[in-house]
Structures are given as C-alpha cells and as structure tokens.
C-alpha positions as CSV (number, residue, x, y, z in Angstrom):
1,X,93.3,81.9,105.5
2,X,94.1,78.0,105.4
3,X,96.2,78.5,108.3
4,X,92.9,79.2,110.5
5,X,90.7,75.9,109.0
6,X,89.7,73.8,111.8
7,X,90.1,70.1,110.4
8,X,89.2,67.1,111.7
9,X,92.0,64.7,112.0
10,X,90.7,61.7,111.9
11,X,87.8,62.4,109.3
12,X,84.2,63.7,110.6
13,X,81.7,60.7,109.5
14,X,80.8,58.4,112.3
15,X,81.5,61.2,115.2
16,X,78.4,62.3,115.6
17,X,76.9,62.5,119.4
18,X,73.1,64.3,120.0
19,X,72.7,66.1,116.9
20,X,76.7,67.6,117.1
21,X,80.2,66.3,115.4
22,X,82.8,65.2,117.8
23,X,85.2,64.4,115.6
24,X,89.1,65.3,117.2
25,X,90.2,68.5,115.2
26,X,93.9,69.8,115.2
27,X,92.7,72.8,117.4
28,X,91.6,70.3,120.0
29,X,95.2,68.8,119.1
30,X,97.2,72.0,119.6
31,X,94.8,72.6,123.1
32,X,96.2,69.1,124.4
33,X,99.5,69.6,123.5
34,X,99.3,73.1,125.4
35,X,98.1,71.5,128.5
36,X,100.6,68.8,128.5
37,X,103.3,71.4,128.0
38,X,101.9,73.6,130.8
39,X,101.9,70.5,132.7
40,X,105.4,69.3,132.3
41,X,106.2,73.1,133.1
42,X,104.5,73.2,136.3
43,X,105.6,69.5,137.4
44,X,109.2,70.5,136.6
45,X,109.1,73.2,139.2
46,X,107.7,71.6,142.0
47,X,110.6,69.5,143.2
48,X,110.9,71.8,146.2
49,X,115.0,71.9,146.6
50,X,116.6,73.8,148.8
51,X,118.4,75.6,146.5
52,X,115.8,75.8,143.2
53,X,117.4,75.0,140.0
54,X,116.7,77.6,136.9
55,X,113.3,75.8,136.2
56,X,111.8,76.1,139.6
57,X,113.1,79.1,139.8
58,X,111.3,80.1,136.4
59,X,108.1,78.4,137.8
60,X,108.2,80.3,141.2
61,X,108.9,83.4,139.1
62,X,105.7,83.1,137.2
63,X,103.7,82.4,140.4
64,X,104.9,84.9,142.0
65,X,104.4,87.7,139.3
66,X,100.6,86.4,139.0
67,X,100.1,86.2,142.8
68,X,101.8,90.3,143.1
69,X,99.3,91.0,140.5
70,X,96.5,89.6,142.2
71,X,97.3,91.4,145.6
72,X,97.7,94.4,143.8
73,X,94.3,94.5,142.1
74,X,92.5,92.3,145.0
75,X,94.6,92.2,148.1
76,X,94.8,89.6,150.4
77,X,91.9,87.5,149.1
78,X,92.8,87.6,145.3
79,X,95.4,84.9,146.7
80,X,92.8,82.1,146.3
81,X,92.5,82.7,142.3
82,X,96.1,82.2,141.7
83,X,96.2,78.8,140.8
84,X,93.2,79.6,138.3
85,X,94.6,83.0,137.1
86,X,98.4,81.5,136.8
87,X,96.6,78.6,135.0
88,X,95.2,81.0,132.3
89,X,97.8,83.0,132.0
90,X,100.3,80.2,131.3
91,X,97.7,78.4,128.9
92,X,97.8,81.6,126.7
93,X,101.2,81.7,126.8
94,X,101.9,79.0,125.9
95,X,99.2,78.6,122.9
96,X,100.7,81.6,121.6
97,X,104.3,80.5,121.7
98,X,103.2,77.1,120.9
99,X,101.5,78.6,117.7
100,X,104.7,80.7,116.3
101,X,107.0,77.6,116.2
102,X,108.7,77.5,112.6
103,X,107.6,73.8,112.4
104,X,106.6,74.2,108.8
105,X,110.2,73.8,107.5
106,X,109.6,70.2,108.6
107,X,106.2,69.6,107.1
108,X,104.5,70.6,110.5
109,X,101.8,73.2,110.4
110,X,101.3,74.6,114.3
111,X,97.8,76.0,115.3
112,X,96.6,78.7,116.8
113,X,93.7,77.9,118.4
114,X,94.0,81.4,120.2
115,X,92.9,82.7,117.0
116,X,89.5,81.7,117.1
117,X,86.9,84.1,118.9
118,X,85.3,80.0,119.8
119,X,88.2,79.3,122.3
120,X,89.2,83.1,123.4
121,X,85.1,83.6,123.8
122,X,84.9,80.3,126.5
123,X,88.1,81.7,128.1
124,X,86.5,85.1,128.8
125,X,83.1,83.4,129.4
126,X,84.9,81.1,131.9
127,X,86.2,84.2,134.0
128,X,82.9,86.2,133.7
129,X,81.2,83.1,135.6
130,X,83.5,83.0,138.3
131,X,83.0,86.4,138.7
132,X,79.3,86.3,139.0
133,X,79.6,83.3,141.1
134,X,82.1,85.3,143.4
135,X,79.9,88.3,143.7
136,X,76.4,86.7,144.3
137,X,77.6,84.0,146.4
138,X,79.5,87.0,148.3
139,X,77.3,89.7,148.3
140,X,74.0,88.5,147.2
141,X,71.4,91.0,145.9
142,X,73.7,93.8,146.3
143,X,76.1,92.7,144.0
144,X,73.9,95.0,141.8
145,X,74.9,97.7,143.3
146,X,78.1,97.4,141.5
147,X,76.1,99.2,138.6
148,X,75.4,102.6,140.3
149,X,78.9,103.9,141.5
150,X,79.2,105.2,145.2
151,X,77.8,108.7,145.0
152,X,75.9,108.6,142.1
153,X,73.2,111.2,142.7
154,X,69.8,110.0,142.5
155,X,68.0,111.4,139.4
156,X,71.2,109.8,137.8
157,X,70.7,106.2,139.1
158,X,68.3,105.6,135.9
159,X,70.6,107.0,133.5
160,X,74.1,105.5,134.8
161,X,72.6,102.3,135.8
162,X,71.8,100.9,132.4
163,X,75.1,102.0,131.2
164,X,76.7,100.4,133.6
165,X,75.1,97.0,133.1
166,X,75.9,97.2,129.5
167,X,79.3,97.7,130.1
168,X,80.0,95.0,132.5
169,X,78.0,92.7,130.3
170,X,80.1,93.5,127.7
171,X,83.1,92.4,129.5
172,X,83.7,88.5,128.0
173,X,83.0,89.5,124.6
174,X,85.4,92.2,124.6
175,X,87.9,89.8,127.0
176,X,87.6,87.3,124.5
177,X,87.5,89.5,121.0
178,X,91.1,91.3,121.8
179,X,93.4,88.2,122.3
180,X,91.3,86.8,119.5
181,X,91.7,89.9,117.2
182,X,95.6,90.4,118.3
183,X,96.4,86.9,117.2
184,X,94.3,86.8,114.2
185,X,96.3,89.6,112.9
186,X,99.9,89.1,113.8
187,X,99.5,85.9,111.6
188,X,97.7,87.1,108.5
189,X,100.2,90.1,108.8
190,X,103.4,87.0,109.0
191,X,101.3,84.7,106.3
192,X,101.3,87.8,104.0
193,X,104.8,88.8,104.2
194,X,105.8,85.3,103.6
195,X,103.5,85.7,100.2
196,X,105.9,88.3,99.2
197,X,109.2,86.6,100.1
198,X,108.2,83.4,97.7
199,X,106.8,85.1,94.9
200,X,109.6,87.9,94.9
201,X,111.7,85.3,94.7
202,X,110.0,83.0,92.4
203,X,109.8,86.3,89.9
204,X,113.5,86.4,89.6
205,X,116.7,88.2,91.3
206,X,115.8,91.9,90.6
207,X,112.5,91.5,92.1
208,X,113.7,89.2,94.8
209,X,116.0,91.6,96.1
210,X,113.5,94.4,95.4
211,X,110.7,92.7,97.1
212,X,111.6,89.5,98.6
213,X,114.6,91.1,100.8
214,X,112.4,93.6,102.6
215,X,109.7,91.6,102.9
216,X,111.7,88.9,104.6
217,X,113.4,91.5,106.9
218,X,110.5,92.8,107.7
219,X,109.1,89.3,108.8
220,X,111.6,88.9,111.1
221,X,111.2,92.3,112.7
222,X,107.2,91.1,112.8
223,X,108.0,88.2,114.2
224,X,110.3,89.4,117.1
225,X,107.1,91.9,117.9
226,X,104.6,88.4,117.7
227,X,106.6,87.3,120.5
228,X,106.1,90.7,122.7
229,X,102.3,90.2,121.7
230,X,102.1,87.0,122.5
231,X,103.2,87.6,126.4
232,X,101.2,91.0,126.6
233,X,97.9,89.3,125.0
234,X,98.4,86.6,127.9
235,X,99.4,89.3,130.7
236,X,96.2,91.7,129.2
237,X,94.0,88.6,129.8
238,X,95.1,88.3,133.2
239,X,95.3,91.5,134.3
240,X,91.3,92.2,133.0
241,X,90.7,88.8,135.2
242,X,92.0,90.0,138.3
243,X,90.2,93.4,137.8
244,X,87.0,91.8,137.1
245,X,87.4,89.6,140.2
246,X,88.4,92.7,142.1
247,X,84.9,93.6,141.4
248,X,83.2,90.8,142.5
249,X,84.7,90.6,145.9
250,X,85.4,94.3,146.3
251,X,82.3,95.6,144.7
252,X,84.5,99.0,143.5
C-alpha cells in the first residue's frame, strides 16, 4: 500500500500553521501538475482559427459533450455550470490518466491523488454546496419540497420525507466514495499482479512462465480496462453533478 502514502516533499518540521502541518506533499504535487496540464489543454484550444486544428477541435469536443450533457439533464439553464462541470470532469480525467503513466521505469512514482476518499470527498462536497446554494438562493424555503415527491399522499409525507432527506444527504459521500473506491482498486488490483510478475520471475523459468506470463498478460488486459475506468469514473462524476444540479434548479 506504499503507493497510496501521502509524503511530504520537502520534510514536515517547521510547516506548521494554527495547530495544522502545511508541509507540500506529492499528492498536492500530482494536484498541481493536473491543473497545469488541464491548463495547457484548455489554452491550446482557444486560439479560435477558422479552421480548428486537431487540439481545438479536441477541446471544443469535450465542451461540447459536457454542455449536451448538461442540457440534457438541465436544459437551457444547465448552460451556466459548464465551465464548472467541464472543469471537473477534465480534472478527473486527467488525475486518473496522469496517475497510470508507467513513469516508474524511470525512477518516477506517479500519484493518484484520486485515490483518497480526502480529495474525491471535497470534490463531491464542492458540488453538493453549489447545489444547495442553487436551490435556496432559487427557490428559498421550498427547496424542501424536493423531499416529498409530487403526489405523495399525505399520511405518507412523514414516512417518505425522512427517507428522502437521508438520501439526498447522502449524495457527496456516496459521489465522493465511488471514484475513490474505483481507483483504489484498479491499482491494488495492477500493484498485485505486478507482485506476481517479479517474484514469478525471481523464482526461476518454470514458475516464470507458469506464473509470471499470465500474470503479466493479465496486467496489461487490467490496464487497458484502468483506462475505460478512468474516463467512466470522470464521466460518472459528472453525470451525478448535472443530475444533482437538475435538482436544485428544477426541483424534480
């Protein structure tokens, strides 16, 4: 599980700020060089030719594909969230891509930041607020009648009501605990494989090619599906987003 230890890069004495330790960690390394290479993407894309070139294309593609999903789920308002939804959704791509890189054949260890319930809980938490903010600032008080679905008979109201609150309080955790969960996985699945590859091999040629072969066949195949998983996990994140948000301004 070394691959998930959150280390401070510059040591952790000395960093210390009300009680909490600031020290710069190699998550908060891998977040920084996520935005910068969701920046580069985006500023690569807006150069606005007349004919686009293959990366503006690719960057109008994405923003397009986020702002269909948005009217889909929201209509014509959800078009004021793209540039938040698009910026989550890229983020998460990119962290995931970013964290399957085969750097370690140069002494490089990437870092999956996504695989920590700490950054995929302030993700989720971060859309959950806008969504409250959307719905109260929108609707006011009877945002709460998003908890007692249109045509609820009355005797019900007691019963469903409560259940409904629970379950759209439980909304970030479970937003946050999938992508989480999904990435967590796919690695320890890879890291374990990998396990099986060096010590089949270190055990000699029958068990390398008894062990080792399959296990690193089976890697690749694993990480061709990581791949998949990584663009569904960011597409899944989304997608609950704008359905959330649909909420809010919709009250469905």
């Amino acid at each position: 599980m070394y691959q998930f230890t959150i280390e401070p890069l510059a040591g952790s004495s000395g960093w210390e700020l009300a009680g909490y330790n600031i020290a710069f960690t190699n998550s908060a390394l891998w977040m920084l060089i996520t935005t910068v290479v969701l920046f580069l993407f985006v500023l690569g894309g807006m150069k606005r030719e007349l004919v686009p070139g293959r990366w503006q294309m690719m960057v109008e593609s994405f923003t397009g594909f986020i702002d269909n999903m948005l009217e889909a789920n929201i209509g014509k308002a959800g078009r004021k969230y793209v540039p938040y939804v698009f910026s989550l959704f890229m983020f998460i791509l990119f962290a995931n891509l970013l964290g399957l890189l085969p750097l370690g054949i140069f002494g490089l260890h990437p870092f999956t930041f996504t695989s920590h319930f700490t950054v995929t809980g302030v993700l989720a938490i971060i859309s959950f607020s806008i969504v409250l903010l959307v719905g109260f600032w929108k609707h006011g008080l009877h945002f709460f009648s998003l908890f007692v679905p249109h045509g609820t008979p009355l005797p019900m109201v007691p019963v469903i009501a409560p259940i409904e609150f629970i379950s759209f309080m439980v909304r970030p955790f479970s937003l946050g605990l999938r992508l989480f969960v999904a990435m967590m996985a796919g690695h320890v699945l890879l890291e374990v494989l990998s396990s099986f590859v060096i010590d089949g091999t270190n055990a000699g040629a029958t068990f390398g090619l008894m062990v080792g072969l399959p296990s690193f066949i089976l890697m690749i195949g694993i990480c061709a599906l990581e791949l998949l998983v990584a663009g569904i996990q960011a597409y899944v994140f989304a997608l609950l987003t704008s359905l959330y948000i649909n909420d809010a301004e919709n009250l469905h």
